[in-house]
Residue, then its C-alpha position, 0 to 999 in steps of 0.5 A: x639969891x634969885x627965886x621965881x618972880x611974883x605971879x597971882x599963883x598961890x606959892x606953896x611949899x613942900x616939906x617932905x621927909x620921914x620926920x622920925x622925929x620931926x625937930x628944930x631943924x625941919x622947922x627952921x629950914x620950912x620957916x625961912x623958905x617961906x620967907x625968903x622965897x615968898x611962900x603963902x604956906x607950907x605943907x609938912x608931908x610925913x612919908x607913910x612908906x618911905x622907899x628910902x628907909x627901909x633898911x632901919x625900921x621907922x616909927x609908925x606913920x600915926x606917930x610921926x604923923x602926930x608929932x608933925x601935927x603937934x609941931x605945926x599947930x601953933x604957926x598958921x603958915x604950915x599945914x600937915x598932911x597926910x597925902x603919903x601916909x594914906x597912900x598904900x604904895x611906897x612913897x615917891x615925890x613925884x606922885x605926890x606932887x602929881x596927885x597935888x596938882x590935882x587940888x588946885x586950879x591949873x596954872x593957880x598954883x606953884x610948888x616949891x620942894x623943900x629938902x637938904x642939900x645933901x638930898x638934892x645931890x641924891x635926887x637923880x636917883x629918884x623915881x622920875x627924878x627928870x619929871x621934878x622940875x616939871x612940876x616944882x620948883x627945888x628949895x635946895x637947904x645948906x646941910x653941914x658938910x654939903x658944899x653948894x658947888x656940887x649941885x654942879x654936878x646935877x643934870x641942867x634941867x634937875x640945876x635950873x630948877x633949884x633955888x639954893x637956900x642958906x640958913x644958921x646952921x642946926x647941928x641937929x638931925x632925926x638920927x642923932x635924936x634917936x640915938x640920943x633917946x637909945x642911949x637915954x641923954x637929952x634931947x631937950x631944946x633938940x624939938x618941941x617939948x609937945x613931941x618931946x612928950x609925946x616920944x616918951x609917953x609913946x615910948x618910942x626910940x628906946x633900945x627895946x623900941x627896936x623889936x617890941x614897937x608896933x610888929x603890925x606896923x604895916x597895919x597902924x591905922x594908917x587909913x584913909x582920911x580924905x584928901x590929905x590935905x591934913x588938918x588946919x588950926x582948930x581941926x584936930x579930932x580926938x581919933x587923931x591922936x590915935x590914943x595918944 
């Protein structure tokens, strides 16, 4: 497998998604980027308004936020953020990539977009998706069902800016998670027991969850908190549990 050659650049990764909830397979997928394609860190950016999710309702940004917290504490290479959800306008990744630039010297810094193969193949569809390669490069992650071939089927920019990435296959997802929680199985060793704790005490995924969680959901606390950067071990404030 080939990847960018090694610069003075601080190599950072990108780990997007609307992690409801976040688990296993988010984690091992962001813990073999950084090994693999040599990353000195990687971000965990929950999306606040996901333009893509809007036909089934989302837990809210606090809670997802959190549980991204919760699960990255313990590995100093990831650092959650809260860039998206502090954001008002519906989340896209070429801005946020554009508003990360601005953290970092010019040419001091490379991005690597972390996501699944079967996201890749739909990134044509995204806002500016010819801008992507401009501004990152693409951690394409194998997903059960995706044949790598088909990334054939991209523009050459949107290709050439892939780096396919193969990893032991997790048969687990966010919709089977809740599903599970709905129909109140297991989802023990599916995500960290932290969050697994943290779904029930909030309650959340529950067959009742779907009309009585949060109806103010757009006005959750999702407010402003610097640059969203999110915090580093050690930083975690009592207000950002949001009474967890």
């Amino acid at each position: 497998m080939s990847s960018s050659p090694k610069s003075s650049a601080r190599r950072i990764g990108i780990m997007g998604g609307t992690f409801d909830p976040i688990h296993y397979g988010h984690l091992l997928a962001a813990e073999e980027s950084r090994t693999v394609v040599g990353l000195d860190e990687v971000l965990f950016v929950p999306a606040g308004d996901p333009a893509h999710k809007r036909l089934r309702r989302v837990a809210s940004c606090e809670d997802r936020y959190i549980m991204t917290l919760l699960t990255t504490l313990e590995n100093k290479n990831f650092t959650p953020s809260r860039i998206e959800i502090d954001r008002k306008e519906p989340s896209h990744t070429v801005d946020t990539l554009r508003e990360m630039r601005h953290w970092y010297a010019p040419e001091k810094v490379d991005f690597f977009f972390i996501t699944g193969l079967d996201a890749v193949l739909g990134m044509t569809s995204w806002k500016e998706s010819e801008e992507l390669p401009k501004l990152c490069r693409i951690v394409a992650v194998n997903r059960p069902g995706y044949p790598q071939k088909a990334l054939d089927s991209l523009p050459e920019a949107l290709r050439d800016a892939i780096i396919p990435l193969e990893i032991p296959l997790l048969s687990i997802s966010s919709t089977e998670i809740r599903r599970r929680i709905e129909e109140r199985r297991s989802i023990k060793y599916l995500l960290p027991e932290t969050v697994e704790q943290y779904i029930y005490k909030k309650g959340l995924y529950r067959k009742y969850w779907r009309t009585s969680i949060n109806e103010n959901s757009a006005h959750s606390g999702c407010t402003p908190a610097g640059d969203g950067r999110g915090l580093r071990r050690g930083g975690l404030k009592s207000k950002d549990l949001c009474g967890a």
